[in-house]
C-alpha positions in Angstrom: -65.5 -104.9 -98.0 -65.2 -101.4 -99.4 -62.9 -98.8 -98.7 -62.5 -95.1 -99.6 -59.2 -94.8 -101.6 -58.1 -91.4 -103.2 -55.6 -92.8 -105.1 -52.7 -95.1 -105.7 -49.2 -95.3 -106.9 -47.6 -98.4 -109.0 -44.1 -98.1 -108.4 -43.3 -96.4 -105.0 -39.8 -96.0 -103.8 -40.2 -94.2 -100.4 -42.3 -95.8 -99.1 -41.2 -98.5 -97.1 -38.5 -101.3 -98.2 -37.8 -101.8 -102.4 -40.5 -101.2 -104.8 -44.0 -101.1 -103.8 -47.4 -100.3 -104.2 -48.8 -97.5 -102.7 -52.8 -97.0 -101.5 -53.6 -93.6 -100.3 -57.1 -93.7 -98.6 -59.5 -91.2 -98.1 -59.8 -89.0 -94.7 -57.8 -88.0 -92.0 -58.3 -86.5 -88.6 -55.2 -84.6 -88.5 -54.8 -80.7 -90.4 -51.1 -80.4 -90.2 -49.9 -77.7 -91.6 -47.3 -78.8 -94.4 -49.6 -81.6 -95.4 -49.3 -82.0 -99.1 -52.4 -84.0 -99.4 -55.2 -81.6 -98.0 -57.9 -83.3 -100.9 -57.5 -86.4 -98.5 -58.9 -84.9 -95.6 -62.5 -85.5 -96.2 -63.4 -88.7 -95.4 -66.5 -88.8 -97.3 -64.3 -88.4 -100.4 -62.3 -90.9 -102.8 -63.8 -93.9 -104.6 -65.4 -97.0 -103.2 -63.1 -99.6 -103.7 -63.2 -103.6 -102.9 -60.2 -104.8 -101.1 -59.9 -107.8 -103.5 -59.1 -104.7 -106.3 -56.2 -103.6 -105.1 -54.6 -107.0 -104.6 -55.4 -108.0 -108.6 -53.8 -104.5 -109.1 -50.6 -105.7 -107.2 -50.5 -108.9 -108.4 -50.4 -107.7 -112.1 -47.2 -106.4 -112.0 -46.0 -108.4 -108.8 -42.7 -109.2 -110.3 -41.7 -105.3 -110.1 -42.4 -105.9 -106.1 -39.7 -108.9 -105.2 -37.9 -106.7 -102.4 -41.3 -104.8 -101.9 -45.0 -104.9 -100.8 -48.1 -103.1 -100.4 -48.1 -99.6 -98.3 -51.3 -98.0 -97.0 -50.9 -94.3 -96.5 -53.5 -91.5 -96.6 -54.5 -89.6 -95.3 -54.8 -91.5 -92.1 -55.1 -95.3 -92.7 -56.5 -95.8 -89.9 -59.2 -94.4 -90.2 -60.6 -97.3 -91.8 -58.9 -100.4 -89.7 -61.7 -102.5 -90.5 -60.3 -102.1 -94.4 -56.9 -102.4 -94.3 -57.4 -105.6 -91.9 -59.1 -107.1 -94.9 -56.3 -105.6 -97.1 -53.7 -106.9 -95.6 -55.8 -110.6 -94.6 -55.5 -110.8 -98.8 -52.1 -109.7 -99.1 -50.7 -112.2 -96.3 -52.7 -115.4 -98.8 -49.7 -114.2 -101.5 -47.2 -113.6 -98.7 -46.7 -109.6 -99.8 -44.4 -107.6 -97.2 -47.5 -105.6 -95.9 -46.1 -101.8 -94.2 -48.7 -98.9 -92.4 -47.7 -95.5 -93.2 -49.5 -93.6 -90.6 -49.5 -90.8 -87.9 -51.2 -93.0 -85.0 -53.9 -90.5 -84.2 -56.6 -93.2 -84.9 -54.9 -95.2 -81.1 -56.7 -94.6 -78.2 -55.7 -96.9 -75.0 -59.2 -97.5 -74.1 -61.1 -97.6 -77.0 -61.1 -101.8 -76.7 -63.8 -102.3 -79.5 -61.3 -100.4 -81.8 -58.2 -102.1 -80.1 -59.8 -105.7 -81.4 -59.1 -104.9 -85.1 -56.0 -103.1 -84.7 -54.6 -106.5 -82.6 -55.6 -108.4 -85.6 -54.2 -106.2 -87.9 -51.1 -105.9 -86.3 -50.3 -109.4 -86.3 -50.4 -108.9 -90.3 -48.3 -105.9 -90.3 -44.4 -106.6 -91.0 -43.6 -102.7 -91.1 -44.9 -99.2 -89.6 -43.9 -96.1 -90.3 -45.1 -93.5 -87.9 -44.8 -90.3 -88.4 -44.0 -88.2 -85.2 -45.2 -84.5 -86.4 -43.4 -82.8 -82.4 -42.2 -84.3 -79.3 -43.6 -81.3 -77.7 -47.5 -81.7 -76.9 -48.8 -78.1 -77.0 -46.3 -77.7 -80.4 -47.9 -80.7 -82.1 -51.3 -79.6 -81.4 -50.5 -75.9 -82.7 -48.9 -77.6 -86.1 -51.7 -80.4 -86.4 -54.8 -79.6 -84.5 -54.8 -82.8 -82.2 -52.9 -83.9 -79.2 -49.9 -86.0 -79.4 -50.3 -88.2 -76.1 -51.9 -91.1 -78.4 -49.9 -91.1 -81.2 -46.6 -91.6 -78.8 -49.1 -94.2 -76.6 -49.0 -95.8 -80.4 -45.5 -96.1 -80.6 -45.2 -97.7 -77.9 -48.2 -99.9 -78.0 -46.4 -101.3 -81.7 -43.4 -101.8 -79.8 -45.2 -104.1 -77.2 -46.7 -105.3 -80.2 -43.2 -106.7 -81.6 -44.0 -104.8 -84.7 -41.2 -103.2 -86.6 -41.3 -99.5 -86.7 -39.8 -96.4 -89.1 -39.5 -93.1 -87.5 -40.3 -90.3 -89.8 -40.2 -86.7 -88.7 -40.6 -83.5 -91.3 -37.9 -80.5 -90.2 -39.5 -77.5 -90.7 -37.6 -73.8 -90.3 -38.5 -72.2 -87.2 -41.3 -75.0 -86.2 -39.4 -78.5 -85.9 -35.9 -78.0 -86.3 -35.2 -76.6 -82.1 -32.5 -78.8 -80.9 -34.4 -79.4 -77.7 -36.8 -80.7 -79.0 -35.3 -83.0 -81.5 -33.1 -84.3 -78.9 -36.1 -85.2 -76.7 -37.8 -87.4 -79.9 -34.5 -89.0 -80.0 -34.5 -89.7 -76.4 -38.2 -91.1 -76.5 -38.0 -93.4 -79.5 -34.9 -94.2 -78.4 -36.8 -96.5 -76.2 -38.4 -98.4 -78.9 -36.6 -101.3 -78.9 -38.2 -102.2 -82.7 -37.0 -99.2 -84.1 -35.3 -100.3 -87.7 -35.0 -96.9 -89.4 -35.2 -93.1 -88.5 -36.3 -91.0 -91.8 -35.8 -87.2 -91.2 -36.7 -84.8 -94.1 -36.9 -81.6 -95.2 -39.6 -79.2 -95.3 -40.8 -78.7 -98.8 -43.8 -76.4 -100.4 -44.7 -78.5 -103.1 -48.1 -78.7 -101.6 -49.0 -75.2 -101.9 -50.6 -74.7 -104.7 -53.1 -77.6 -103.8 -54.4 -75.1 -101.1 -54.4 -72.4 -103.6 -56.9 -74.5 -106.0 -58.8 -75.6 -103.1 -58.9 -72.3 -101.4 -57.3 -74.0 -98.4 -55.5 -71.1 -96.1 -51.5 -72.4 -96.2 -50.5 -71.3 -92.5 -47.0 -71.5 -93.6 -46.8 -69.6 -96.5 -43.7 -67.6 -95.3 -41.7 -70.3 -94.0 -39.0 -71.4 -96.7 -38.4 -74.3 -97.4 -36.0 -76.9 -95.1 -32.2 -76.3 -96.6 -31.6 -79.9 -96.9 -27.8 -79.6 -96.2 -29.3 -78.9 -92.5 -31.5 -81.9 -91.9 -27.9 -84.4 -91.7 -27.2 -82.4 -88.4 -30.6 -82.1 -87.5 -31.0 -85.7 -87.7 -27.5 -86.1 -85.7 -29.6 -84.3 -82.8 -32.2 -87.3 -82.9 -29.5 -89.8 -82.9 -27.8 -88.7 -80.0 -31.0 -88.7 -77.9 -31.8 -92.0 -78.7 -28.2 -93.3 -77.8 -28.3 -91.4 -74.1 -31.9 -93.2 -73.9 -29.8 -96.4 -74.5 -27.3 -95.8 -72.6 -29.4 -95.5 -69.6 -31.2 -98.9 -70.1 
C-alpha cells in the first residue's frame, strides 16, 4: 500500500521516547492556527510512498534507534489508518517501538467501518501522543476550525484501549494559557488512567513565514510568542487538575 508522505526526519528527538524516525504524512482536517506545517494540509499533496519504504529507511540506520522507534505525525495521521496499520504491521515483524502523534480528529464513535482499522491498529500502537489544542469546545473550534467532542471521545476511547498516551498542549498568550481552562484539561486527563507523560510548550512563530510564502493569512500574527519561563507554572495548573480528578476517584 501507498501512502501520501510530505516528508520525514532521520534522527528525531521529540518525538516520542529516545531517537526515532519521524513520517510526516500528507493532509489534515484541522486549520489551527499556530500550525507550523500549513503545506501538510492538502491531502492531495506529498509523495506516494510504499509502506515497505519507510521500514528499509529505518532499518538502515536501525542501530541509531535502540531506545527509539518509528513516529507517524502529519499533518493528521489518521487520515490515512488504512496506511499506518500497514506501517506499523511491518514495523511490529522487526519489533520497532511504534508511537501515533496525532490530534484525534480522524475518531468518530459511530463510524464502525472506520473503528475496524483503528482497533487493529491500536493493538500495534505502544505510544500516542495526542495533542489537546482547548478543553473548552467553542475555544477549540475558534483556534482550529473543528469541534473538540471527538478528539476528547479519543482519549478516552485509547484509554479503554489500554494504550499508553502523552498529553501535549501548546500555551499560547491570550488563547491557551487561562488558568480555568488549563485546570479543567488537567482535571479531564486526569482521568486517563494510561496517561505516561504530559508535554506542555510554548507558543512559538517559527511557522510564520511558511504562511507568508504560501500566502496563508497567519491569524496570530500579533500574538508574541509563549515566554517560556511561564509555561513551568502553566503546566503546574494542569497538574493540579489532574491530581483533584484523582483524588476524587
Amino acid at each position: 500500500m501507498k501512502g501520501r508522505v510530505h516528508s520525514t526526519e532521520s534522527f528525531g528527538t521529540v518525538d516520542g521516547p529516545g531517537v526515532r524516525f519521524v513520517i510526516f504524512l500528507q493532509g489534515c482536517p484541522m486549520r489551527c492556527a499556530y500550525c507550523h506545517n500549513p503545506d501538510t494540509w492538502a491531502p492531495e499533496g506529498g509523495t506516494l510512498t510504499e509502506a515497505s519504504d519507510l521500514i528499509e529507511q529505518y532499518l538502515r540506520n536501525e542501530g541509531f534507534y535502540k531506545d527509539g522507534g518509528i513516529t507517524v505525525t502529519g499533518g493528521e495521521p489518521l487520515m490515512q489508518v488504512d496506511f499506518v496499520y500497514e506501517l506499523f504491521t511491518l514495523a511490529k515483524q522487526h519489533n520497532i517501538h511504534t508511537c501515533i502523534d496525532t490530534s484525534g480528529i480522524m475518531y468518530h464513535p459511530g463510524d464502525t467501518a472506520y473503528n475496524r482499522t483503528l482497533d487493529k491498529l491500536m493493538e500495534i500502537t505502544d505510544l500516542v501522543m495526542l495533542d489537546i489544542k482547548h478543553i473548552d469546545p467553542e475555544k477549540h473550534k475558534w483556534l482550529t476550525q473543528q469541534p473538540n467532542d471527538g478528539i476528547l471521545a479519543f482519549a478516552e476511547y485509547l484509554d479503554k484501549k489500554n494504550v499508553s498516551i502523552w498529553i501535549r498542549h501548546v500555551v499560547v498568550p491570550g488563547i491557551t494559557d487561562d488558568d480555568k481552562y488549563l485546570y479543567a484539561l488537567g482535571y479531564f486527563i486526569g482521568g486517563l488512567k494510561n496517561l505516561k507523560a504530559l508535554d506542555v510548550l510554548p507558543y512559538h512563530t517559527l511557522g510564520l513565514p511558511k504562511y507568508e510564502k504560501l500566502g496563508i493569512e497567519y491569524r496570530l500574527k500579533d500574538v508574541p510568542a509563549m515566554d517560556k519561563s511561564k509555561v513551568i507554572e502553566k503546566k503546574q495548573v494542569i497538574l493540579e487538575g489532574i491530581k483533584k480528578r484523582r483524588s476524587e476517584e
